[in-house]
MOPAC internal coordinates of N, CA, C and O (Angstrom, degrees):
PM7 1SCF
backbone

  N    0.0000 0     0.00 0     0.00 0    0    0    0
  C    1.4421 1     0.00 0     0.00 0    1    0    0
  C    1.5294 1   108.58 1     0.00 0    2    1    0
  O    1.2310 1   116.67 1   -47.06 1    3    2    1
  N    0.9825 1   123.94 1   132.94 1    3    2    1
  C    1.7207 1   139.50 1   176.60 1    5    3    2
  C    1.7723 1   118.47 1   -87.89 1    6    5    3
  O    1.2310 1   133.28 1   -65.23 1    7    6    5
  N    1.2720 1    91.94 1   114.77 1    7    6    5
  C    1.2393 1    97.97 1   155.57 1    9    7    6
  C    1.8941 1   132.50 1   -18.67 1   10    9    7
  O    1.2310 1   122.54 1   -30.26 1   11   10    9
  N    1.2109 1   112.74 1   149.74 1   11   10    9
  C    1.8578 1    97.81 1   171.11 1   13   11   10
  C    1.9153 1    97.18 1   -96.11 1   14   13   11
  O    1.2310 1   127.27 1   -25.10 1   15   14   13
  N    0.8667 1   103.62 1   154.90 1   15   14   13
  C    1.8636 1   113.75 1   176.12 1   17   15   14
  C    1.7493 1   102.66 1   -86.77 1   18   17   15
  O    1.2310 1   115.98 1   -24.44 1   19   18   17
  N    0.9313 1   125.24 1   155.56 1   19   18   17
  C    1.7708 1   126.54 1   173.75 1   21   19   18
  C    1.7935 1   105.21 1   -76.09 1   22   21   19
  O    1.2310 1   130.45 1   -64.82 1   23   22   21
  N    1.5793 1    97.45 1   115.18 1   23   22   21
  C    1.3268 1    94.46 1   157.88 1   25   23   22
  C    1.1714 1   127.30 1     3.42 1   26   25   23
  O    1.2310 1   110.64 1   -61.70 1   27   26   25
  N    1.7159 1   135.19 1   118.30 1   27   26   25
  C    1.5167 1   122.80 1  -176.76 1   29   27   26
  C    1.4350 1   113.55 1   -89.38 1   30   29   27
  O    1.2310 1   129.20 1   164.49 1   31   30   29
  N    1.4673 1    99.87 1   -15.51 1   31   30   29
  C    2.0830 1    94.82 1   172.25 1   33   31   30
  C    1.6135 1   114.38 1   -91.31 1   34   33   31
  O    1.2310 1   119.00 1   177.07 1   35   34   33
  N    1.8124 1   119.51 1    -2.93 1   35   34   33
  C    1.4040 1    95.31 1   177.92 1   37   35   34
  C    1.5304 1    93.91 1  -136.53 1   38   37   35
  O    1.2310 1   114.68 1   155.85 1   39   38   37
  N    1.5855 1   127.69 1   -24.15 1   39   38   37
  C    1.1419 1   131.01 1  -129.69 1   41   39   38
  C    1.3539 1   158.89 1    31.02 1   42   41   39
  O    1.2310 1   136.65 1  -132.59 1   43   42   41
  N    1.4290 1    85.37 1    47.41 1   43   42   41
  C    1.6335 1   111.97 1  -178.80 1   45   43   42
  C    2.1856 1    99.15 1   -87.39 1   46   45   43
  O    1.2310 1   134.52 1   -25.64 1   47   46   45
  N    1.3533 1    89.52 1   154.36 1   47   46   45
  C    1.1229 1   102.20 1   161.49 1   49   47   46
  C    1.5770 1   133.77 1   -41.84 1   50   49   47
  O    1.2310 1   113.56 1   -25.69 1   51   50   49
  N    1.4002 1   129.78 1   154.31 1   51   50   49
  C    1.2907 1   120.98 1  -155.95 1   53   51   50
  C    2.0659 1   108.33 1  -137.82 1   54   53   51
  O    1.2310 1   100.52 1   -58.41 1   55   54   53
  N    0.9453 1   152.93 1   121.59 1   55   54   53
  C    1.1813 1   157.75 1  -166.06 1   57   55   54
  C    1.2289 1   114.71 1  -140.39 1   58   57   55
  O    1.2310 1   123.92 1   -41.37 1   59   58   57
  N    1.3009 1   110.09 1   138.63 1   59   58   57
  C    1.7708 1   125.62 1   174.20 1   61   59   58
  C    1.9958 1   121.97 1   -73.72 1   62   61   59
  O    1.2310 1   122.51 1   -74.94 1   63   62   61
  N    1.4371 1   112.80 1   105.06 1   63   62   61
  C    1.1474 1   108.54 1   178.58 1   65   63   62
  C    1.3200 1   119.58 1   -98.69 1   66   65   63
  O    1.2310 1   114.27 1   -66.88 1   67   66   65
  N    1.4165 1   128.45 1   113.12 1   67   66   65
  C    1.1855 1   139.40 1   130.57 1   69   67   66
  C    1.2316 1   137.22 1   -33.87 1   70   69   67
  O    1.2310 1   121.20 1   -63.14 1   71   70   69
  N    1.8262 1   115.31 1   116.86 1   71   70   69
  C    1.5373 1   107.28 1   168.19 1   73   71   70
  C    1.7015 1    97.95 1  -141.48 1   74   73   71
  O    1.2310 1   128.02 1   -22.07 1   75   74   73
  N    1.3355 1   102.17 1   157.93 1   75   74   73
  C    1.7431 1    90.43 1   163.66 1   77   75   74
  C    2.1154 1   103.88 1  -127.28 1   78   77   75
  O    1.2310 1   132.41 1   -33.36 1   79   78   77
  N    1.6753 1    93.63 1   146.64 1   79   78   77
  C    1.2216 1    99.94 1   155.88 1   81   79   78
  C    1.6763 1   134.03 1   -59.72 1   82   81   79
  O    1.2310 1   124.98 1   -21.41 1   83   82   81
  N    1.0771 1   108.05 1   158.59 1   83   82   81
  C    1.6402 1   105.83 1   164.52 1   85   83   82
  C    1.5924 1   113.94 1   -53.42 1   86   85   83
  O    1.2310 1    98.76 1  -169.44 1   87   86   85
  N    0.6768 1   155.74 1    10.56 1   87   86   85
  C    1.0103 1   150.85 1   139.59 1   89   87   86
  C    1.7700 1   128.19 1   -81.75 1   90   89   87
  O    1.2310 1   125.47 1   177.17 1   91   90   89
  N    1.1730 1   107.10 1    -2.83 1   91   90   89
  C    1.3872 1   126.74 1  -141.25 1   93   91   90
  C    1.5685 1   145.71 1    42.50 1   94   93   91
  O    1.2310 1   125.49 1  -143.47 1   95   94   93
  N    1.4054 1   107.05 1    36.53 1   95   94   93
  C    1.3950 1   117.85 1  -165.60 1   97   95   94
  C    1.4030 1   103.40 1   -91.49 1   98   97   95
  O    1.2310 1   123.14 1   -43.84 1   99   98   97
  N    1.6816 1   111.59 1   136.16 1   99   98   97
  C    1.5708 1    96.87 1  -157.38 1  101   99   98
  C    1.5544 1    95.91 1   -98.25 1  102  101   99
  O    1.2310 1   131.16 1   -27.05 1  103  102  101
  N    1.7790 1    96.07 1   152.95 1  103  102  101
  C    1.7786 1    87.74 1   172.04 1  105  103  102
  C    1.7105 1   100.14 1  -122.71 1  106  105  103
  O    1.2310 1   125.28 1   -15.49 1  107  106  105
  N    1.6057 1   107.47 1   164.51 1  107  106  105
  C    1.6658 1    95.92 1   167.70 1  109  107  106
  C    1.2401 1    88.12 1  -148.18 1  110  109  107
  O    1.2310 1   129.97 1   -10.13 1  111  110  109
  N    1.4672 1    98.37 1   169.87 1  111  110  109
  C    1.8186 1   102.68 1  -174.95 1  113  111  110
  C    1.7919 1    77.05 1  -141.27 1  114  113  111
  O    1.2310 1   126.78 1    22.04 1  115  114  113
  N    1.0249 1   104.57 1  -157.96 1  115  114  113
  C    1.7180 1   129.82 1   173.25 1  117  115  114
  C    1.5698 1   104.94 1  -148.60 1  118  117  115
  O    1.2310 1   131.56 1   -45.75 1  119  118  117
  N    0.9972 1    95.29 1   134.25 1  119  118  117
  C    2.0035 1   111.07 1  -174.01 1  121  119  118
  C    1.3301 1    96.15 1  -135.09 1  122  121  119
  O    1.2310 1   126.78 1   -30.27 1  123  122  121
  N    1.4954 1   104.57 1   149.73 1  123  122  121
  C    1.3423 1   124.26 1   159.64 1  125  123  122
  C    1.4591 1   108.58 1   -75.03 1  126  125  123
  O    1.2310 1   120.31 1    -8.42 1  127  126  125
  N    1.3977 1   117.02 1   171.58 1  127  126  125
  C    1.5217 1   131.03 1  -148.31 1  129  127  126
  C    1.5731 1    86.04 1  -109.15 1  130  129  127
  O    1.2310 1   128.08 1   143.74 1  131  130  129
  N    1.4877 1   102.05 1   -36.26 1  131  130  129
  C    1.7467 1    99.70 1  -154.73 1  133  131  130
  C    1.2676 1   102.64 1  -119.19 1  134  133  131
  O    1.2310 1   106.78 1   148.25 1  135  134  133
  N    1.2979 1   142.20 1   -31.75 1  135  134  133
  C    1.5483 1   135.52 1   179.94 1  137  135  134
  C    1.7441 1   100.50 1  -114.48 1  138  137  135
  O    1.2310 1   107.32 1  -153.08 1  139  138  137
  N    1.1614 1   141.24 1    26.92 1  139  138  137
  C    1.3204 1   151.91 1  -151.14 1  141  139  138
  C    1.6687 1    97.46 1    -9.88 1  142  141  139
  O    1.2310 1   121.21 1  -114.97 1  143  142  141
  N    1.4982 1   115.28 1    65.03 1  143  142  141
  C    1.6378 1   114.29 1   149.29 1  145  143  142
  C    1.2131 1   114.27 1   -43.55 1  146  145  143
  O    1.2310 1   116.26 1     4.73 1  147  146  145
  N    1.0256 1   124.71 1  -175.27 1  147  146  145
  C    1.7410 1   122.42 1   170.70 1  149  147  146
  C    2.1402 1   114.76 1  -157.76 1  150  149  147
  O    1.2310 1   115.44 1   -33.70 1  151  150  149
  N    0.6023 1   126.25 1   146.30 1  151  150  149
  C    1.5287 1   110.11 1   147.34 1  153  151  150
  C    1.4107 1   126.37 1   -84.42 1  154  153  151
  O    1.2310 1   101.77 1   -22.30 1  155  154  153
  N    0.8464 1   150.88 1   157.70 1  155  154  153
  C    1.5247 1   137.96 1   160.82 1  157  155  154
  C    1.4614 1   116.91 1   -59.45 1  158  157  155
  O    1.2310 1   130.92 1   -38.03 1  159  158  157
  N    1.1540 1    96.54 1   141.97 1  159  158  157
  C    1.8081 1   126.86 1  -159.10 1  161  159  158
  C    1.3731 1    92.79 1   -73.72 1  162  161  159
  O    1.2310 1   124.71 1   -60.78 1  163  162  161
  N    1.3652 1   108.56 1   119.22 1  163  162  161
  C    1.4497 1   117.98 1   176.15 1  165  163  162
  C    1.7819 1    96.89 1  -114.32 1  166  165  163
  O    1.2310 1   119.22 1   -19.22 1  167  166  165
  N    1.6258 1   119.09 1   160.78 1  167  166  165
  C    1.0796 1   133.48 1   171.34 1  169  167  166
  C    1.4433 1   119.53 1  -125.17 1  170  169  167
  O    1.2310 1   127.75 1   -28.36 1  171  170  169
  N    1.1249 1   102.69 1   151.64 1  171  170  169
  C    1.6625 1   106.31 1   171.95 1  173  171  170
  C    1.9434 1   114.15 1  -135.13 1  174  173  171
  O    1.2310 1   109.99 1   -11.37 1  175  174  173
  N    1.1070 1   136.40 1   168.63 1  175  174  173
  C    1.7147 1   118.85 1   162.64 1  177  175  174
  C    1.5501 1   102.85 1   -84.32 1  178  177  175
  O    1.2310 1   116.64 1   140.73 1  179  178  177
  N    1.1882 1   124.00 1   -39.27 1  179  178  177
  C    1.8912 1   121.37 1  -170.99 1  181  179  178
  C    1.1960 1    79.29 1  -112.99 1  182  181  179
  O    1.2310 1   134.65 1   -22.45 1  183  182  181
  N    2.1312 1    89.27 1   157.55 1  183  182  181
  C    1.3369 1   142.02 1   175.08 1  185  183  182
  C    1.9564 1    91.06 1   -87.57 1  186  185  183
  O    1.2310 1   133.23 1   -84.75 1  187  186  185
  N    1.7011 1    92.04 1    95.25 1  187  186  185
  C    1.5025 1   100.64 1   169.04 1  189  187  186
  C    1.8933 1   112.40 1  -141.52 1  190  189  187
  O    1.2310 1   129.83 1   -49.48 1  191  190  189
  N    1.4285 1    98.66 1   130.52 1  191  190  189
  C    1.2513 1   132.46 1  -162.38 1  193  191  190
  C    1.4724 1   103.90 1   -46.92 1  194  193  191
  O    1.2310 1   124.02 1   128.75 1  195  194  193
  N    1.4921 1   109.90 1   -51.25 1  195  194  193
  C    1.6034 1   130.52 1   172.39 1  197  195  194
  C    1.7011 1   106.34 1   -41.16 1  198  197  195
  O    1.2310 1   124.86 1   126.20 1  199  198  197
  N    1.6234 1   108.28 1   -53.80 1  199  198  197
  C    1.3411 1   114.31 1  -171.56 1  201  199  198
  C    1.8622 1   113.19 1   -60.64 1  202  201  199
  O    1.2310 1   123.23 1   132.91 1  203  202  201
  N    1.3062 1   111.40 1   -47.09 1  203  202  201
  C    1.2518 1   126.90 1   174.56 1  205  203  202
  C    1.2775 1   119.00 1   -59.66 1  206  205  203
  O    1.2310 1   120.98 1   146.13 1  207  206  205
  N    1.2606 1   115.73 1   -33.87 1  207  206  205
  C    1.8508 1   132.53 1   160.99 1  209  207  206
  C    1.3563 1   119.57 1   -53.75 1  210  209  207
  O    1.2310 1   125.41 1   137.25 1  211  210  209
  N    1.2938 1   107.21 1   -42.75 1  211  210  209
  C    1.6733 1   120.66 1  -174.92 1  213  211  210
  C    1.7647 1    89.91 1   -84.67 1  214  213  211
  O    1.2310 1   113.75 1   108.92 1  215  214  213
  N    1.5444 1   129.44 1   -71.08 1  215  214  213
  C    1.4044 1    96.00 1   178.27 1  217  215  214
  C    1.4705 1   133.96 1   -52.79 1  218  217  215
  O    1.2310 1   118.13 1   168.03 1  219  218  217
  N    1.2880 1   121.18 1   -11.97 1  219  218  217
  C    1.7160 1   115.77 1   168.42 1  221  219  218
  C    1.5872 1   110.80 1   -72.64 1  222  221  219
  O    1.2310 1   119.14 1   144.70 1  223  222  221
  N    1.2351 1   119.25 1   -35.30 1  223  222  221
  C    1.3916 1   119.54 1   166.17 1  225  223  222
  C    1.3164 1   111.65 1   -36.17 1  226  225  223
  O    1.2310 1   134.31 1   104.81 1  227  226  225
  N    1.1158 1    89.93 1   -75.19 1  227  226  225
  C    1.6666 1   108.66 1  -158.53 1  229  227  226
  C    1.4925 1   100.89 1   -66.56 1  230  229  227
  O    1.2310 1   102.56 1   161.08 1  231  230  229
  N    1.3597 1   149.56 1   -18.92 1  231  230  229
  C    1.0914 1   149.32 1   165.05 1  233  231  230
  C    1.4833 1    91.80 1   -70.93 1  234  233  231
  O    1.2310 1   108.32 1   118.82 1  235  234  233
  N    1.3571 1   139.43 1   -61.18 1  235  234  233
  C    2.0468 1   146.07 1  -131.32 1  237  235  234
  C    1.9604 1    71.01 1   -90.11 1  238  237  235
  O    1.2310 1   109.55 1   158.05 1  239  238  237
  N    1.2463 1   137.21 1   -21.95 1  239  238  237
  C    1.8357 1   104.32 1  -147.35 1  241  239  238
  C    1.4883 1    94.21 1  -100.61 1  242  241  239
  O    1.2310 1   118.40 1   -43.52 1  243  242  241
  N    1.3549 1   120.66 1   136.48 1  243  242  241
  C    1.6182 1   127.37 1  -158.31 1  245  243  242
  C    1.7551 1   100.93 1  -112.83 1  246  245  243
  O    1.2310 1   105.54 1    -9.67 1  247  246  245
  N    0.9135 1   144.40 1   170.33 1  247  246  245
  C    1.1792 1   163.68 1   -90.59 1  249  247  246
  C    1.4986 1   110.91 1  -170.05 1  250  249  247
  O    1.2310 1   107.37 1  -140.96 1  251  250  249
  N    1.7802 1   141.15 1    39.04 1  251  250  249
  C    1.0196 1   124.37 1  -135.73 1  253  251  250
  C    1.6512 1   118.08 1   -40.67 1  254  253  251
  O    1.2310 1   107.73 1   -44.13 1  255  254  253
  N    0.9077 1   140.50 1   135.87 1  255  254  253
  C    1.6798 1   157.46 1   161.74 1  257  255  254
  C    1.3328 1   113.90 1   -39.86 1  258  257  255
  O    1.2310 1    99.65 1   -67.38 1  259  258  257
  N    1.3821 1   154.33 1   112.62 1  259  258  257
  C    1.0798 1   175.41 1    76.29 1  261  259  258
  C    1.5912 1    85.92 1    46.35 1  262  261  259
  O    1.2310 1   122.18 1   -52.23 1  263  262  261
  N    1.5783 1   113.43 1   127.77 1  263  262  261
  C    1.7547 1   113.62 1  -178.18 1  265  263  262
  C    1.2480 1    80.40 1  -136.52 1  266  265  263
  O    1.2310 1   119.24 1   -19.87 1  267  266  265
  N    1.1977 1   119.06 1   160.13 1  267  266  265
  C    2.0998 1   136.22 1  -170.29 1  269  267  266
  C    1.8793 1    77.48 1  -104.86 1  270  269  267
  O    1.2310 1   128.49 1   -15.14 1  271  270  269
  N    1.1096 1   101.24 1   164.86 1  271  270  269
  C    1.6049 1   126.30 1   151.72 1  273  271  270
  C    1.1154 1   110.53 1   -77.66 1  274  273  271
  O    1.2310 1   112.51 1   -54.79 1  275  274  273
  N    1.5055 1   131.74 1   125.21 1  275  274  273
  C    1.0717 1   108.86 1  -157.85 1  277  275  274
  C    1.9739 1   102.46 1  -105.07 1  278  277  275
  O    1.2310 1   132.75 1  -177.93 1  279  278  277
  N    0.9481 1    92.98 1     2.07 1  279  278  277
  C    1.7357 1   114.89 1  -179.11 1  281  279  278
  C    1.6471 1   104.13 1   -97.85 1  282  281  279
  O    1.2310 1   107.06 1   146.31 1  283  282  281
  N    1.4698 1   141.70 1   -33.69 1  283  282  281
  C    1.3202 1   140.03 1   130.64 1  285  283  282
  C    1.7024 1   110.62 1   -28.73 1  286  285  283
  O    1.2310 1   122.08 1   103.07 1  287  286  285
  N    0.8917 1   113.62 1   -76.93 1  287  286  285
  C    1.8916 1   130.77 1  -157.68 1  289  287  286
  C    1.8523 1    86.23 1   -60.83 1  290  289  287
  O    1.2310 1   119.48 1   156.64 1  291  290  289
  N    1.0550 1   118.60 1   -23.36 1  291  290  289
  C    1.6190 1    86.10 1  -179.62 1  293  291  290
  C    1.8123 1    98.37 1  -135.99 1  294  293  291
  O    1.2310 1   117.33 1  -157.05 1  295  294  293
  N    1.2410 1   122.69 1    22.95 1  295  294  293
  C    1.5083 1   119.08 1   132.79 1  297  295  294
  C    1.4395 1   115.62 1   -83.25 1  298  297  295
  O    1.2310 1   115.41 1   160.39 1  299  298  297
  N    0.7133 1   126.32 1   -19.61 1  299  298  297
  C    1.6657 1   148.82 1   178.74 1  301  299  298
  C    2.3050 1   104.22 1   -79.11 1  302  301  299
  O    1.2310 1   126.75 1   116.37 1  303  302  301
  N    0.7623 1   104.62 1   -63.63 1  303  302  301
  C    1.3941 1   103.78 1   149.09 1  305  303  302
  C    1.5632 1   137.59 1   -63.69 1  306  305  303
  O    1.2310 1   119.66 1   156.42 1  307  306  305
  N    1.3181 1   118.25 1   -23.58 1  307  306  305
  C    1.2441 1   108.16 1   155.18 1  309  307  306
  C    1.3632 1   114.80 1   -75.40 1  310  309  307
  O    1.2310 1   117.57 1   118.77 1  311  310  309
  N    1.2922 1   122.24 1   -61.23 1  311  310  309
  C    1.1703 1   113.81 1   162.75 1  313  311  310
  C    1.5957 1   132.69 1    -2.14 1  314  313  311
  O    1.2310 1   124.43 1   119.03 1  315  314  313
  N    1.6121 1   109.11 1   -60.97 1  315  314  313
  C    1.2281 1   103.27 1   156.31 1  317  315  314
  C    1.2904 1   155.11 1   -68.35 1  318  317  315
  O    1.2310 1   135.86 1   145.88 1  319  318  317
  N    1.8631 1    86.90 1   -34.12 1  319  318  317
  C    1.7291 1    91.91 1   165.69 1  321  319  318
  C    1.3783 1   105.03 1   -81.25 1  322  321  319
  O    1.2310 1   100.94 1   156.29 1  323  322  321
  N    1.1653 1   152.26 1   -23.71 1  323  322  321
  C    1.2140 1   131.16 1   162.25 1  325  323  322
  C    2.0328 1   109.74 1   -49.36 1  326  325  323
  O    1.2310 1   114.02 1   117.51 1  327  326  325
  N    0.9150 1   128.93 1   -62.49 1  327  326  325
  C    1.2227 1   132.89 1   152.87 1  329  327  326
  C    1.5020 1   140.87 1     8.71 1  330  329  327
  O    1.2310 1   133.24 1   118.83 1  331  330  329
  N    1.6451 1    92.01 1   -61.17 1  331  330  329
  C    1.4733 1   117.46 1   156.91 1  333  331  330
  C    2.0511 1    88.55 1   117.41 1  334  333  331
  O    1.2310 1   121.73 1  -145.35 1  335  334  333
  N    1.3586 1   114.30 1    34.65 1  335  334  333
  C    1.4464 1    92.00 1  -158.32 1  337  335  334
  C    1.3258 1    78.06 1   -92.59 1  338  337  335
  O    1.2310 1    89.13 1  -153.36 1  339  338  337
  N    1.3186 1   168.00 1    26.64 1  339  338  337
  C    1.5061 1   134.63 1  -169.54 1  341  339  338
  C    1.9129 1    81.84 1  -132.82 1  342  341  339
  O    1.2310 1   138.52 1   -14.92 1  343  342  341
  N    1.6154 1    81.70 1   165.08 1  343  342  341
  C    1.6809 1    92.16 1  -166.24 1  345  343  342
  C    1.7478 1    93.36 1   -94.03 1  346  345  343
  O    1.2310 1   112.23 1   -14.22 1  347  346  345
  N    1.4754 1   132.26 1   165.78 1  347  346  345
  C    0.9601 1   148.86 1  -179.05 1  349  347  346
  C    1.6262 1   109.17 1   -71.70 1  350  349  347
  O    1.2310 1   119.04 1   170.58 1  351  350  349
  N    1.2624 1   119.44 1    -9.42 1  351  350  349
  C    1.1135 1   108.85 1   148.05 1  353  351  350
  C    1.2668 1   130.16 1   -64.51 1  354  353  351
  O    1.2310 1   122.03 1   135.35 1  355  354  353
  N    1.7038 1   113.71 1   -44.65 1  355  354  353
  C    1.6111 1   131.02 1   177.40 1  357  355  354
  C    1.7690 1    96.55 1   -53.45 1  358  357  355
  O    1.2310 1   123.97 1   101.93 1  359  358  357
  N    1.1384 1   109.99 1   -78.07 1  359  358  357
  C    1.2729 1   124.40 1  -167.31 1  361  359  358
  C    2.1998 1   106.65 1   -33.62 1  362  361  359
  O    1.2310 1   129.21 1   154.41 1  363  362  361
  N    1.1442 1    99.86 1   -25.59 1  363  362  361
  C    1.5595 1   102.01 1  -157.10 1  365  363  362
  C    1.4853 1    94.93 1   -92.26 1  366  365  363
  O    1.2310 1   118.09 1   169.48 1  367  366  365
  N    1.3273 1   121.25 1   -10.52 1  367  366  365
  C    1.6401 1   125.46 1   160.05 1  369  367  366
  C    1.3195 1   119.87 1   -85.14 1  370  369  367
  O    1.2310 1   138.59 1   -65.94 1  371  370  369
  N    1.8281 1    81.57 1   114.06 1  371  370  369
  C    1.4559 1   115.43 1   173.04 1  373  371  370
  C    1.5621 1   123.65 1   -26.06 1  374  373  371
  O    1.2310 1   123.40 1   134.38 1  375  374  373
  N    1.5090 1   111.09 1   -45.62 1  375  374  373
  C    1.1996 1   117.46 1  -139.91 1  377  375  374
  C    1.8847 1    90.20 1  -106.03 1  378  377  375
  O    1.2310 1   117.96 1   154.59 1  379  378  377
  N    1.3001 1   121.49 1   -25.41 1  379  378  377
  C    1.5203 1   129.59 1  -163.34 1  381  379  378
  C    1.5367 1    80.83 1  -107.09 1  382  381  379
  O    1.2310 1   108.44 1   109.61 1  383  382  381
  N    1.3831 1   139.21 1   -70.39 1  383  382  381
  C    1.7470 1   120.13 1   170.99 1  385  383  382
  C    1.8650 1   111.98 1   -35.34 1  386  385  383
  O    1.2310 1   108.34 1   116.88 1  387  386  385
  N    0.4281 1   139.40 1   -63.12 1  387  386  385
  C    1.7474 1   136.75 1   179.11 1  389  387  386
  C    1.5648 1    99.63 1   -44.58 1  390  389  387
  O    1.2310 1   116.55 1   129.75 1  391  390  389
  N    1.0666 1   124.16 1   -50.25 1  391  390  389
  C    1.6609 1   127.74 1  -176.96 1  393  391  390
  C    1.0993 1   108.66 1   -69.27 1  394  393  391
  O    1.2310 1   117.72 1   121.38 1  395  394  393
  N    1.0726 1   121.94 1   -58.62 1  395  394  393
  C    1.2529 1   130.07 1  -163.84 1  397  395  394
  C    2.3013 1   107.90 1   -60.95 1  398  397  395
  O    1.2310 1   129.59 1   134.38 1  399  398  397
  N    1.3989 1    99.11 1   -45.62 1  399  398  397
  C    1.5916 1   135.29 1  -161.43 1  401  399  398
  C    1.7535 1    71.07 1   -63.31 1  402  401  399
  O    1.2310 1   119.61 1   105.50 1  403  402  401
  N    1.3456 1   118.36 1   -74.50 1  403  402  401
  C    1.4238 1   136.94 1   176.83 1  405  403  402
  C    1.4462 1   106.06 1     1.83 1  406  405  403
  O    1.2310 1   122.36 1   100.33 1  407  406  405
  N    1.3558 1   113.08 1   -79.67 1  407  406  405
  C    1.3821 1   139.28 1  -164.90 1  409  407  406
  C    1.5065 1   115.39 1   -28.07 1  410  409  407
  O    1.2310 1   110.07 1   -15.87 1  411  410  409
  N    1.1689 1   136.24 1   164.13 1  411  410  409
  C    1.0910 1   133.15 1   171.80 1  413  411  410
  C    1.7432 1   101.63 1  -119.71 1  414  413  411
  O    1.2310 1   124.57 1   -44.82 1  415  414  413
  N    1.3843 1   108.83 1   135.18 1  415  414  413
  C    1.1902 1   131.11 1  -167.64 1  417  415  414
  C    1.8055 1    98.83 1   -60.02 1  418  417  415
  O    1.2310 1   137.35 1   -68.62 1  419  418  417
  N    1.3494 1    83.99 1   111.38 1  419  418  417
  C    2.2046 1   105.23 1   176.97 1  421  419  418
  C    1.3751 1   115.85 1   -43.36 1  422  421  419
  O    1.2310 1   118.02 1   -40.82 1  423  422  421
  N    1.0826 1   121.38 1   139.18 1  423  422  421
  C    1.6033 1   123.04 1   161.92 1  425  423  422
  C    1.5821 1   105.84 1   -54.91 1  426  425  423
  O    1.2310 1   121.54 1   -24.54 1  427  426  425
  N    1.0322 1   114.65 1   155.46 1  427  426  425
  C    1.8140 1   124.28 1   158.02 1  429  427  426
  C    1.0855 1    99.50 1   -49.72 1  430  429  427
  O    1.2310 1   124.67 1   -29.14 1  431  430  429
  N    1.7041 1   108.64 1   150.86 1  431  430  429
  C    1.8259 1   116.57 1   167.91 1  433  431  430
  C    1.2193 1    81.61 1   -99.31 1  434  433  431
  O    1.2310 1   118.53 1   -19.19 1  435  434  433
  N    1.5399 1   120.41 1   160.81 1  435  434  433
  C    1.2442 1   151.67 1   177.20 1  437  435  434
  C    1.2099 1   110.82 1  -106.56 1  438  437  435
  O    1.2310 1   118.25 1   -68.39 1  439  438  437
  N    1.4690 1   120.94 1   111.61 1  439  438  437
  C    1.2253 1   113.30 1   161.60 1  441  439  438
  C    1.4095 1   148.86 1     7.70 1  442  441  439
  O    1.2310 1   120.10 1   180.00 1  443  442  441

């Protein structure tokens, strides 16, 4: 049996909720502890281990994350400060002038 993973929008803790219909058909979802995310409420008629497995899945399986290039994102910023786009405040930092100064001068974008 698997662990639950922490909520991916707050990382709060995560727990299995139980309810049953009038009929008694049981449903469970998985909720967060602290921002009550949820999965959608699935049902089953029996208390089966398999079923509860498949909602921890599907709660534990993440979404890979969108990562920038990180060699784009700051030819792409020189670009601008070469440009003249940053205000003389930007420019007068030590630590973003050295980075920036750093860079090696971008290819042309192409049309």
């Amino acid at each position: 049996m698997s662990e639950l993973k922490p909520c991916p929008f707050c990382g709060g803790g995560a727990s299995i909720k139980r309810s049953h219909d009038d009929d008694m058909t049981l449903w469970i979802k998985i909720e967060c502890n602290k921002c009550g995310a949820t999965t959608r409420g699935n049902w089953c008629r029996e208390d089966c281990p398999l079923f509860y497995q498949e909602r921890r899945d599907e709660w534990n399986t993440r979404t890979p994350q969108w990562q920038p290039n990180a060699e784009e994102v700051l030819m792409k910023l020189k670009r601008l400060w070469d440009a003249g786009w940053f205000t003389s405040d930007d420019r007068n930092c030590i630590t973003f002038n050295s980075i920036m100064d750093s860079l090696p001068t971008p290819p042309k974008e192409q049309p």
